[in-house]
C-alpha positions in Angstrom: 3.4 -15.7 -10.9 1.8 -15.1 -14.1 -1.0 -13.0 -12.4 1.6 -10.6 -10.9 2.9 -10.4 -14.3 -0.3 -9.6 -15.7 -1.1 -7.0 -13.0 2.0 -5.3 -14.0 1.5 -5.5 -17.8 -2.3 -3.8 -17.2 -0.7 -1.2 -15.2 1.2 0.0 -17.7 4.7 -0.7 -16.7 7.3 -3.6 -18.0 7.1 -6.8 -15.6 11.0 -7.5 -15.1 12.0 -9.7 -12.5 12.9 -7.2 -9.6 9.4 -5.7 -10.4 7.3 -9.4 -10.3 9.6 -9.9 -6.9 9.2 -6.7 -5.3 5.1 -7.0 -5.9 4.8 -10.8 -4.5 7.1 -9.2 -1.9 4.3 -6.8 -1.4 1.5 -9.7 -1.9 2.7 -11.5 1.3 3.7 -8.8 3.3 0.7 -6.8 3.0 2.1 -4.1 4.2 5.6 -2.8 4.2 8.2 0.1 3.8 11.3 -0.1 1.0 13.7 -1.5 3.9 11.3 -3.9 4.6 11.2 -5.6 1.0 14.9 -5.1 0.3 15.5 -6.8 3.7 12.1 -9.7 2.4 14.7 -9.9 -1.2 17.7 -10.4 0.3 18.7 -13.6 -0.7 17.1 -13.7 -4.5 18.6 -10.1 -5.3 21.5 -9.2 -3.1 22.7 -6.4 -5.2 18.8 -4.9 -4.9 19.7 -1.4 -3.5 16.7 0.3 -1.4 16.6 3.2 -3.6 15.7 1.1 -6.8 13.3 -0.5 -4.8 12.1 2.6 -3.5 11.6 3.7 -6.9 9.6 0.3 -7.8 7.4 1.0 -4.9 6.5 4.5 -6.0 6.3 3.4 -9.5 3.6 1.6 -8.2 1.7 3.8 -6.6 2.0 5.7 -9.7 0.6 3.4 -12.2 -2.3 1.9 -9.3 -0.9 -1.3 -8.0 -0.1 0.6 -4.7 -0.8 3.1 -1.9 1.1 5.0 0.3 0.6 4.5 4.1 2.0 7.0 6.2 3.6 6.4 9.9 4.2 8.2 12.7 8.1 7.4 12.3 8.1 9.2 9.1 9.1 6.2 7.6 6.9 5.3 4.0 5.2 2.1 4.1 3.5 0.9 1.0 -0.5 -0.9 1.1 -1.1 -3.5 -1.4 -5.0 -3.0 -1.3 -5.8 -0.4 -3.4 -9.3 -0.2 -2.5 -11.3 2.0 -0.2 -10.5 0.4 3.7 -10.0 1.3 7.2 -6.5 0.3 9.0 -5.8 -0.6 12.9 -2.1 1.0 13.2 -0.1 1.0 15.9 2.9 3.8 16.2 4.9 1.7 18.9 5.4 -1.0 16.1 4.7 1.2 13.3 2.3 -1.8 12.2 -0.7 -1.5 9.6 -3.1 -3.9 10.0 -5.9 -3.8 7.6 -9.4 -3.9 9.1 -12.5 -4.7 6.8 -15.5 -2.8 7.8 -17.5 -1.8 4.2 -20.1 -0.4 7.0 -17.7 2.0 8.0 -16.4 3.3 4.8 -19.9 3.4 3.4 -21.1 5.2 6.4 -17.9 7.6 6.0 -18.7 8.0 1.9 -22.2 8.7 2.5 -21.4 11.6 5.2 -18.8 13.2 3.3 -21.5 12.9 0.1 -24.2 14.6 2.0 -22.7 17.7 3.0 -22.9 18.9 -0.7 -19.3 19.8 -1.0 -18.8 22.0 -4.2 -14.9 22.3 -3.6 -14.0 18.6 -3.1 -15.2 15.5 -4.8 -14.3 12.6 -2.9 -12.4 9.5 -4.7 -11.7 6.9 -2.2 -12.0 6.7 2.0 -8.6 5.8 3.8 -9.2 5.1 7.8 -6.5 4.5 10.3 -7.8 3.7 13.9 -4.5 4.3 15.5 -3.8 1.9 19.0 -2.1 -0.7 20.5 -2.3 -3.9 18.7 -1.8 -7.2 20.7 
C-alpha cells in the first residue's frame, strides 16, 4: 500500500483513497477499461461512479502511471506497464495480454532509428499482435 501511495505522490497527483484503490485495482488487473475497475470496486466504494473513475484513469495517464490501450470495441482500456512492450490482443474478448519480447522491441527501435527520420523522433514502441488467445 504504501508503494502505490508513493507512486502516486512522485507522479505528482494527491494519493486519496479512491486513487490508491483504483491503481491496486489497476496493479492486479493488469489490464482494464473504467467499467471494469468500477465493477473490481464495487464493494469498497459503491457510490464510485464510472466517470470519476474514468477521470482517475486518465489522470493517470496524464501524470505517467498509465497508458491507454485501444480496442477494436471502441471501448478504452488502461495498461499498467508503462514501458516499451508488445501485447497479444484478442478483439473476440477484447483481452490484452502483455507479451515480453525486449528482442522484438529492440529490433523495432533499432529499425525505426535507422531510417534517419528527420520528422519523427521516436519515444517508446507499443506492439499489439492481434489473434485468438486460448
Amino acid at each position: 500500500m504504501e508503494t502505490i501511495k508513493e507512486k502516486i505522490h512522485q507522479s505528482g497527483l494527491k494519493a486519496t483513497p479512491q486513487r490508491i484503490a483504483i491503481y491496486s485495482a489497476m496493479q492486479r488487473l493488469g489490464h482494464a477499461s473504467a467499467d471494469m475497475i468500477t465493477e473490481e470496486l464495487n464493494g469498497i466504494f459503491p457510490s464510485l461512479t464510472i466517470a470519476t473513475v474514468y477521470n482517475v484513469l486518465e489522470s493517470f495517464v496524464g501524470s505517467g502511471l498509465l497508458v491507454r490501450r485501444y480496442s477494436s470495441n471502441n471501448k478504452m482500456y488502461f495498461d499498467v506497464n508503462t514501458y516499451s512492450h508488445a501485447h497479444f490482443y484478442d478483439p473476440e474478448s477484447n483481452r490484452h495480454v502483455d507479451y515480453e519480447d525486449q528482442e522484438l522491441v529492440k529490433l523495432v527501435t533499432d529499425y525505426v532509428n535507422s531510417r534517419g527520420l528527420t520528422d519523427f523522433k521516436l519515444d517508446s514502441v507499443d506492439i499489439q499482435l492481434i489473434g485468438t488467445l486460448a
